[in-house]
C-alpha positions in Angstrom: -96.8 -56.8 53.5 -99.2 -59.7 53.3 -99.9 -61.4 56.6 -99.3 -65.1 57.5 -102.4 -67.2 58.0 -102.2 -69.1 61.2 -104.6 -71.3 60.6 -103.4 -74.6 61.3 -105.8 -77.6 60.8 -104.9 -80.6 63.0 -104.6 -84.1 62.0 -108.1 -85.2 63.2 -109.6 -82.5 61.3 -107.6 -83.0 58.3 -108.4 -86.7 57.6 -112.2 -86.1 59.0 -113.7 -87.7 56.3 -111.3 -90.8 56.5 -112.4 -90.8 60.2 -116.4 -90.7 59.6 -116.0 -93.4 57.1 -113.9 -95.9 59.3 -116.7 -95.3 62.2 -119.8 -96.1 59.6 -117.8 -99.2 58.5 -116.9 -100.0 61.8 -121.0 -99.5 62.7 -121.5 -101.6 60.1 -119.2 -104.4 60.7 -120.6 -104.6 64.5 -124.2 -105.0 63.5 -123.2 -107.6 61.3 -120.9 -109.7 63.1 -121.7 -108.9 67.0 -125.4 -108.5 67.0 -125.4 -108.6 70.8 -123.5 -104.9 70.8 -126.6 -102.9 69.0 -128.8 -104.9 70.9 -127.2 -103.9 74.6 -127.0 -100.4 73.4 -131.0 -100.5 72.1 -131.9 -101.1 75.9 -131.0 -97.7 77.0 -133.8 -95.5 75.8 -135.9 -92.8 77.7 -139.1 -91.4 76.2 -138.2 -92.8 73.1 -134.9 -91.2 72.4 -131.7 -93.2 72.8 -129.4 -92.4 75.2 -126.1 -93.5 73.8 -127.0 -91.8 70.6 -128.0 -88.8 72.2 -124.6 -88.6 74.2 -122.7 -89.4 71.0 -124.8 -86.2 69.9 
């Protein structure tokens, strides 16, 4: 008797893809149209190394 596979993806992980693409467009549209944002975020930096980038890590 074969055995069920119980692996069950979630939504997030199904449509991951869809997800990293809405976030680089959304990256994008911010740069573009609300320059202030990237330039906030670029003020928060130790030794050289981002902060918000290296919590979003």
């Amino acid at each position: 008797m074969k055995k069920k596979n119980n692996s069950c993806i979630s939504f997030f992980q199904r449509y991951l893809t869809i997800w990293v693409m809405l976030c680089m467009v959304l990256g994008i549209l911010i740069g573009k149209y609300l320059p202030g944002i990237p330039a906030f975020l670029n003020r928060f930096e130790y030794a050289r190394v981002s902060i918000p980038m290296a919590i979003l890590i």
